[in-house]
C-alpha positions as CSV (number, residue, x, y, z in Angstrom):
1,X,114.4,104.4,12.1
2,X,113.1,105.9,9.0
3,X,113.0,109.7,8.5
4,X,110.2,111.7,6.2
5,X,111.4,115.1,4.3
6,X,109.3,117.6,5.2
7,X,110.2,119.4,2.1
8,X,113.0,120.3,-0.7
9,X,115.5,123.1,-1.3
10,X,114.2,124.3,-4.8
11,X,116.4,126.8,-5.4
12,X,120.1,128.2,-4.1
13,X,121.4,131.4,-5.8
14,X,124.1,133.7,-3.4
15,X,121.3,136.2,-2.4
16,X,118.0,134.2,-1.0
17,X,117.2,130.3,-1.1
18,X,113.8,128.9,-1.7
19,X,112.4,126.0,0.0
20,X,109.2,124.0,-0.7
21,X,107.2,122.6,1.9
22,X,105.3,119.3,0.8
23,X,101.0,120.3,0.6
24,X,101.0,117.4,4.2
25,X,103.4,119.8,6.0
26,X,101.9,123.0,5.4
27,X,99.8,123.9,8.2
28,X,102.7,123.2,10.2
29,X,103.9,126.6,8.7
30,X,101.5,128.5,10.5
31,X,102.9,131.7,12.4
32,X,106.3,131.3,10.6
33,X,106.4,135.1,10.0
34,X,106.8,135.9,13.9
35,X,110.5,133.9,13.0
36,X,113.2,136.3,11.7
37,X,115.5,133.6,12.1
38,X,115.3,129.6,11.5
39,X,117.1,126.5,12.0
40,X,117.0,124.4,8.9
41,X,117.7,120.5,8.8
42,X,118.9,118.6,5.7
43,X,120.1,115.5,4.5
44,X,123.1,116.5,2.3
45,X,122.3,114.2,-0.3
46,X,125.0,114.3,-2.5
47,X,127.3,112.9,0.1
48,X,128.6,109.2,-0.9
49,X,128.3,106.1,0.9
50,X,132.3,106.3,1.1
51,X,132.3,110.2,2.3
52,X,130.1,108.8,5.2
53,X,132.9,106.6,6.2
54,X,135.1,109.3,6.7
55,X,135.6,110.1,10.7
56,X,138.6,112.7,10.3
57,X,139.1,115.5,8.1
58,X,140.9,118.9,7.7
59,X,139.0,121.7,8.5
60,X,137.6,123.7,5.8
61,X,140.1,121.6,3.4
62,X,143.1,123.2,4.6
63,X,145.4,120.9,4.4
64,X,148.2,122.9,6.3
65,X,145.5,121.8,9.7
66,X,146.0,118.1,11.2
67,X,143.1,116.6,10.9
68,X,140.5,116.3,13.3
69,X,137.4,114.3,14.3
70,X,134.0,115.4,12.1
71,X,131.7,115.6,15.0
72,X,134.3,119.1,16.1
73,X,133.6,120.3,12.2
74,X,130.9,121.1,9.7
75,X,132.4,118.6,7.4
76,X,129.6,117.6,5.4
77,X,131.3,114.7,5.3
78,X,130.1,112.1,8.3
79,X,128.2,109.2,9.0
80,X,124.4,110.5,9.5
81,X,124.8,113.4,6.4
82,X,122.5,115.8,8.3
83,X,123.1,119.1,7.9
84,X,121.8,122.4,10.2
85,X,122.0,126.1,9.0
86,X,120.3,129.1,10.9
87,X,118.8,130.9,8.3
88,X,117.2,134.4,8.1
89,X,113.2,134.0,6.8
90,X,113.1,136.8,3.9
91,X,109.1,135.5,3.5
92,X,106.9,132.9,3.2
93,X,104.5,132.9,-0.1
94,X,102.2,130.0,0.0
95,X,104.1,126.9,1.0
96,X,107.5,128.3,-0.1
97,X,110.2,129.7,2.1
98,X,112.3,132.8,1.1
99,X,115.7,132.6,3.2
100,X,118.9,133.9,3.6
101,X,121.8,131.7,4.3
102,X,121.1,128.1,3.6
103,X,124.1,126.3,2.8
104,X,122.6,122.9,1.2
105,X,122.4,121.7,-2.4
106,X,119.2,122.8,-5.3
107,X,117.1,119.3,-3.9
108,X,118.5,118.7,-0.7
109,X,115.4,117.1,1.2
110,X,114.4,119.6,4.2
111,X,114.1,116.9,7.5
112,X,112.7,120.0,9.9
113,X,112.2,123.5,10.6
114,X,113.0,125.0,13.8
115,X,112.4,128.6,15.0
116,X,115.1,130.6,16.5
């Protein structure tokens, strides 16, 4: 199985997050304004081959919790890194995405866009 990006996170500050859409994936931005919400897909790239081994953890880090299995947490931690955040669309300029919310990394690739 192979999976294309569809785009990078460019830019993360605490107020609004910018995300480029690569110039083949463009036109599939079409309408996007109607959204005032999205679901975002990423591959949380700066997740290690190790990390990806891991099938328990404490949630949130707390290590006062017994562990528990990754697929009940939003470890970024787990076997297929992907991550999803519902994001609020600020606006679109171009091929770039203003949002509120995202939780991924400055070049996380962007896997899909989903409207919510």
């Amino acid at each position: 199985m192979k999976i294309h990006p569809i785009g990078v996170v460019r830019s993360c500050n605490q107020d609004f997050q910018k995300i480029e859409i690569f110039e083949d994936f463009s036109k599939g931005l079409k309408g996007i304004e109607d959204s005032q919400h999205l679901w975002i897909l990423y591959w949380i790239h700066k997740i290690s081959r190790d990390q990806r081994k891991v099938l328990q953890v404490h949630p949130m880090g707390n290590l006062t919790q017994p562990k528990r299995g990754v697929f009940t947490t939003r470890s970024p931690a787990r076997p297929n890194p992907i991550g999803l955040t519902k994001v609020k669309l600020v606006k679109k300029e171009g091929n770039i995405l203003i949002v509120q919310g995202l939780d991924a990394f400055e070049g996380s690739p962007v896997l899909d866009i989903k409207s919510f």
